[in-house]
C-alpha positions, 0 to 999 in steps of 0.5 A, a space after each residue: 190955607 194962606 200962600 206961603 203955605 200953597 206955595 210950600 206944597 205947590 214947590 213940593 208936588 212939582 219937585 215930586 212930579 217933574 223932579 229936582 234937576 227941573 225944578 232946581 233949572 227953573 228957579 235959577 232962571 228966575 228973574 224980575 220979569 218971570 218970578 211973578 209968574 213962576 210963583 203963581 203957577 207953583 201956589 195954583 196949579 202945583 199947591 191948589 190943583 195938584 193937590 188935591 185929594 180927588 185924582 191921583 198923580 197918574 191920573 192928573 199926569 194921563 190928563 195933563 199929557 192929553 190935554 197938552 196934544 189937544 192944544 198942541 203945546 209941545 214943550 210942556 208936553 215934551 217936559 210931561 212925558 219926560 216927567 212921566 218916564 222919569 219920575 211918574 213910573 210910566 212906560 212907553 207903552 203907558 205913553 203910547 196908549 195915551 196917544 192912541 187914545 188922542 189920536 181919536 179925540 184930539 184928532 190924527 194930525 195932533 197925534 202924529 206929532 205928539 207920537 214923534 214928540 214923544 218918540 223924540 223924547 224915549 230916544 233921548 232917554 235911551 227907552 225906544 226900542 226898534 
């Protein structure tokens, strides 16, 4: 597989995965100093890893979303569980038990923020109930 055609696909799994409105916002904050960057990620992390035939999208999306509190990075992680909801057919409940799951991992002060990073996010979406 040659780049041009990683970078199709990768272009591809992330319009399918974070969805059009994000994707269409990110390219047109392309400049000189961030489209090197913006490239890389679309061939190897979205046409290289996120193809791949062994995990489904569900799957990679349970895994990004963990890793994410694990590390504490909450933008990407509020952009996953955004794209998760809306795109990714996850429920708040589907959220929530990833992290519970979390919170015995990664430990309780990641998750305490991720719960109230994610709460954050189902309120905006209209999905909190009380």
């Amino acid at each position: 597989m040659d780049d041009q055609q990683r970078r199709d696909d990768g272009t591809k799994m992330r319009r399918k995965v974070l969805g059009d409105a994000w994707v269409d916002k990110s390219v047109g904050n392309s400049n000189a100093f961030n489209a090197e960057f913006l490239d890389l990620i679309t061939r190897h992390a979205w046409g290289e890893i996120w193809t791949r035939p062994h995990f489904d999208e569900r799957t990679r999306r349970v895994l990004v979303i963990g890793t994410l509190v694990a590390l504490g990075q909450w933008d990407e992680f509020r952009l996953h569980v955004r794209a998760a909801l809306g795109e990714g057919g996850f429920t708040p409940d589907d959220i929530k038990e990833i992290l519970l799951q979390q919170a015995i991992y990664c430990g309780v002060p990641a998750a305490n923020h991720a719960v109230k990073e994610a709460g954050s996010v189902l309120q905006e979406l209209g999905l909190l109930k009380p």
